[in-house]
C-alpha positions as CSV (number, residue, x, y, z in Angstrom):
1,X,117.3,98.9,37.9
2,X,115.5,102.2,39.3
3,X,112.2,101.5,39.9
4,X,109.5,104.5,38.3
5,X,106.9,105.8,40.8
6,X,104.8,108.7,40.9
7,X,106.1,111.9,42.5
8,X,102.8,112.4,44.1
9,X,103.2,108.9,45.8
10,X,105.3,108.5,48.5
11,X,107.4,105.4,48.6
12,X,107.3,104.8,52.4
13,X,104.8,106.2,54.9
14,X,101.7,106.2,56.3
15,X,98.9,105.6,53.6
16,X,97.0,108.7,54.7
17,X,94.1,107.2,53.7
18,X,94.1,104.5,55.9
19,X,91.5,104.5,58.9
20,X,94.2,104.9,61.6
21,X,95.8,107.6,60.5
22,X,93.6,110.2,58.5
23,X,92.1,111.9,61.2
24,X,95.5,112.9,61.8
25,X,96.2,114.1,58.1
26,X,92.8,115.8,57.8
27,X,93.5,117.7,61.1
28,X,96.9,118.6,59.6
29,X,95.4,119.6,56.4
30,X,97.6,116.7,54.8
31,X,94.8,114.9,53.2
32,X,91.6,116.7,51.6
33,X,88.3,116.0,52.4
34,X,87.0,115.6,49.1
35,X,89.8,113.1,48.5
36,X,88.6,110.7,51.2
37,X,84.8,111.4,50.3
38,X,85.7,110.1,46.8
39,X,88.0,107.4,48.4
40,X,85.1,106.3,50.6
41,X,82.4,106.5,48.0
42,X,84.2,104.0,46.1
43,X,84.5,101.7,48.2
44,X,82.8,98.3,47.3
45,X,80.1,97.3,49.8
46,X,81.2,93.8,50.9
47,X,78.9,94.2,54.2
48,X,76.7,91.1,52.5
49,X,79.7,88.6,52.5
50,X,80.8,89.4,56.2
51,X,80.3,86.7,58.9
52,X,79.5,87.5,62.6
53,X,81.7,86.6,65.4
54,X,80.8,86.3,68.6
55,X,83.4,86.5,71.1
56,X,83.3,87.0,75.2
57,X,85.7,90.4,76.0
58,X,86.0,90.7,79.8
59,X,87.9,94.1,78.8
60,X,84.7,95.9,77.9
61,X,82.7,94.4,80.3
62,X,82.3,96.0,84.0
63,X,82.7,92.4,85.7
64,X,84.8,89.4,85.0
65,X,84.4,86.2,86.1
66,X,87.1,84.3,88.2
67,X,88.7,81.3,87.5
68,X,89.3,79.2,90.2
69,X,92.5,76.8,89.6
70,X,92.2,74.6,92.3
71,X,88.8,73.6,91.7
72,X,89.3,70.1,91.1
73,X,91.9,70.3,94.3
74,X,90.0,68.0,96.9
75,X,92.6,67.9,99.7
């Protein structure tokens, strides 16, 4: 069985919409602005059912702390 898809679709690829590409399809003038306006507008605004997390990342702070291993070490 063939399977019907839109020529305008592409099969496999990049989704150009997708956040971590499309500055690099509007740059290349392979996705219009408009089209990601009206993509974006869209969007449902889920922001109310989001939950924080709070997590520690030494990787964006300037200082980490050290971990000693031989703390409990008494000899």
């Amino acid at each position: 069985m063939s399977k019907t898809t839109n020529k305008s679709t592409p099969v496999f690829g990049p989704n150009v919409l997708d956040a971590r590409v499309r500055e690099r399809f509007l740059a290349g003038g392979n996705l219009d602005p408009k089209v990601l306006e009206k993509h974006l507008a869209e969007l449902p605004d889920v922001a109310g059912q989001a939950d924080n997390v709070s997590l520690r990342q030494p990787a964006l702070s300037a200082t980490v702390e050290a971990v000693d291993d031989d703390e409990d070490d008494d000899s």
